[in-house]
N, C-alpha and C positions, 0 to 999 in steps of 0.2 A: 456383400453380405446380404442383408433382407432388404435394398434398398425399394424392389419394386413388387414385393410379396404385402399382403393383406394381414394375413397372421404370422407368428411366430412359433415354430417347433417347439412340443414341452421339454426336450433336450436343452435348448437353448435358454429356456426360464429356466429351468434345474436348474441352469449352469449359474445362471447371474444370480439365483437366490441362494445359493451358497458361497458365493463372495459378493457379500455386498460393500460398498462401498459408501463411509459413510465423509458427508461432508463437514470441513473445517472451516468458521471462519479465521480470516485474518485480517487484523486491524495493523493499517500503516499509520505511523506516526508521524510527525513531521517536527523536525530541529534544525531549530532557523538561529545562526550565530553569526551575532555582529563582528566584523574585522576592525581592529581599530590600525591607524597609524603604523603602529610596529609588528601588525600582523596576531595578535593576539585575538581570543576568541573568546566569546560570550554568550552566552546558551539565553537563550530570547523567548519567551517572559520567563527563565530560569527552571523552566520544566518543556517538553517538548510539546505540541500541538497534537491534541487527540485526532483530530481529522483534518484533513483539508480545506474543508469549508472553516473554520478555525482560524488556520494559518490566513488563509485570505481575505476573512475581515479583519485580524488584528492588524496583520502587514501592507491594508491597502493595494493590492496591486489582482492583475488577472489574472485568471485561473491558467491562461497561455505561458505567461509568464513563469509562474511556480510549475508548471509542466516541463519549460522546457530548459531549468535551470535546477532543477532537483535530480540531485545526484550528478551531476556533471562538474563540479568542484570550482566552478566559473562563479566569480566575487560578482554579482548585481549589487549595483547602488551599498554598497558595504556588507550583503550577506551573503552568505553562504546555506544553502538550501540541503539539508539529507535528507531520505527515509528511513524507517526502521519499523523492520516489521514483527506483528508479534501474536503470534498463533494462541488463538481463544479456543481448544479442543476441552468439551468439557469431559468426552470420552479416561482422561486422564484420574 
């Protein structure tokens, strides 16, 4: 494309300023449920964890760790780790 050009053709702005693209955030959430004994589950502090940095102060452990066992369905030390993501478009 224009990787080694200076300017860009006013075709190629037309083009882009008639779809522009606007960005969304998305907020992941993090729910972290104790397994007990007979496998039963418990939503941990009973609401899910706004961020990340969240989940890893209350749950004590590294950031490697909650990386490499979210979403992977693998029991650490009695929890179980998801995401859930949830699109903040205020375009809506």
């Amino acid at each position: 494309m224009y990787y080694f050009t200076k300017e860009i053709s006013s075709g190629v702005i037309s083009e882009l300023l008639k779809n522009p693209t606007r960005a969304s955030f998305v907020r992941t959430q993090i729910r972290v449920y104790r397994v007990d004994e007979n496998g039963g589950l418990a939503l941990i502090p009973n609401q899910p964890f706004k961020t990340k940095r969240e989940a890893l102060r209350v749950l004590v452990i590294h950031s490697s760790v909650l990386n490499n066992h979210l979403d992977s369905s693998i029991v650490h030390k009695g929890l179980l780790i998801f995401s859930f993501q949830h699109s903040d478009d205020k375009s809506k």
